[in-house]
N, C-alpha and C positions, 0 to 999 in steps of 0.2 A: 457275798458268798452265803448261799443258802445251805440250812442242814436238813438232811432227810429224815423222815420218823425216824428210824432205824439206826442210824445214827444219834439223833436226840436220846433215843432209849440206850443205844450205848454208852452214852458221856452218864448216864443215871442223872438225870435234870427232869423236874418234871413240871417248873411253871418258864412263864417268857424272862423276866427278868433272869433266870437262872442261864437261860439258854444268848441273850444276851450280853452277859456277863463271860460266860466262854469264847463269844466270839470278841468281843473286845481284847480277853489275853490272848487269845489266837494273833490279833493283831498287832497286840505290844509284842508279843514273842518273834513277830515279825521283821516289826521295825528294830528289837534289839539285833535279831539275826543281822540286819541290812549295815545297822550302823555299825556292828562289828568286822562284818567284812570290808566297810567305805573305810574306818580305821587302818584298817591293815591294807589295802590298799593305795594311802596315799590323798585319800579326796577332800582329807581334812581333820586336823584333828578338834576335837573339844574343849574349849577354852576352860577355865576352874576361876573364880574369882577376878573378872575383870584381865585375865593373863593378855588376850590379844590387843588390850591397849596401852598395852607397854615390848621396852624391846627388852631380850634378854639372852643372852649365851645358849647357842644349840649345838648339838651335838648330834653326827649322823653319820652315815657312811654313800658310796658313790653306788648309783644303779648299774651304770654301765662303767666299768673300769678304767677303760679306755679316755673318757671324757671326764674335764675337769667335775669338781665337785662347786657345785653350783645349783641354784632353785631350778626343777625339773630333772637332776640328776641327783637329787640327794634324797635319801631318808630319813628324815632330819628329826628330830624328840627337841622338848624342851622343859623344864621346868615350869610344872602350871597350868598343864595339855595335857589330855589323852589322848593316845594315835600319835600317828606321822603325822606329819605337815605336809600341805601343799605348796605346789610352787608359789603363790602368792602371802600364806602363813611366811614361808621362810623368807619373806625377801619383807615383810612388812613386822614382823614378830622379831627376827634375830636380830642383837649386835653383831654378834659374829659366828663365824660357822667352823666349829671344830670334827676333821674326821676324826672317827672309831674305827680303825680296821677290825673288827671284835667278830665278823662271822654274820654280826647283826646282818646284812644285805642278803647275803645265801641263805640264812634261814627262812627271814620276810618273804622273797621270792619262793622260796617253795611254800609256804603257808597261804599267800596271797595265790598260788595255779591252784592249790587243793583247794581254799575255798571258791574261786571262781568254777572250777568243775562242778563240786558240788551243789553249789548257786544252779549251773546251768541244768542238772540231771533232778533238781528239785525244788524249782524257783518258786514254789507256794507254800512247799507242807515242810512248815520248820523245824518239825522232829526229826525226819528223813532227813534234812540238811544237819544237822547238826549230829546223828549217828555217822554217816558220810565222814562229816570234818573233824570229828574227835579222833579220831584214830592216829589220821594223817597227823595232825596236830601232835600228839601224842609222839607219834614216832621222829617227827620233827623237832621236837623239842626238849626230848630228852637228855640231850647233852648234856 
């Protein structure tokens, strides 16, 4: 991703390293964005100190109501992990899976549509995404 003079002269940068250095947190700010929405999403969570080599009590609630609670229908947390878990996290991570009927699933689901919009109306410029999704956020979770 190239910057324009014009640009350069708006960031106020005036050697390369400067100008490389913004583009590197352009791109951590990125992958922060990416990995927060993959979080809330479902695609995995973050393990903390060796967490995914051992098994431990999880607690989560059901995607689809209808269908038991079980890996792929769960949203499942654990002690030791940031994020949800995925279906392979919860079936290789828990001893057991306790639901929460707590609201958790109805709020996720609308946080997890607001950032995927957002995602899609401004998949590069991670300021834009994240004015977009603060609001939503915001109004979602206020309870």
């Amino acid at each position: 991703m190239a910057l324009t003079k014009e640009e350069i002269r708006e960031i106020g940068v005036t050697t390369a390293d400067e100008v490389i250095s913004r583009l590197k947190q352009e791109e951590e700010d990125r992958e922060l964005r990416d990995l927060i929405i993959g979080s809330m999403a479902g695609e995995g969570a973050i393990p903390l100190h060796g967490r995914e080599t051992r098994k431990a009590p999880c607690h989560g609630c059901r995607i689809d109501p209808s269908k038991p609670l079980e890996p792929g229908n769960v949203m499942a947390t654990t002690e030791g992990a940031i994020g949800t878990l995925s279906a392979d996290e919860v079936r290789n991570w828990c001893s057991e899976l306790t639901e929460d009927p707590d609201g958790r699933c109805t709020r996720v689901r609308a946080i997890r549509e607001a950032a995927k919009r957002c995602k899609e109306v401004y998949p590069t410029d991670t300021r834009a995404f994240f004015e977009c999704f603060a609001p939503a956020w915001a109004t979602i979770t206020k309870e």
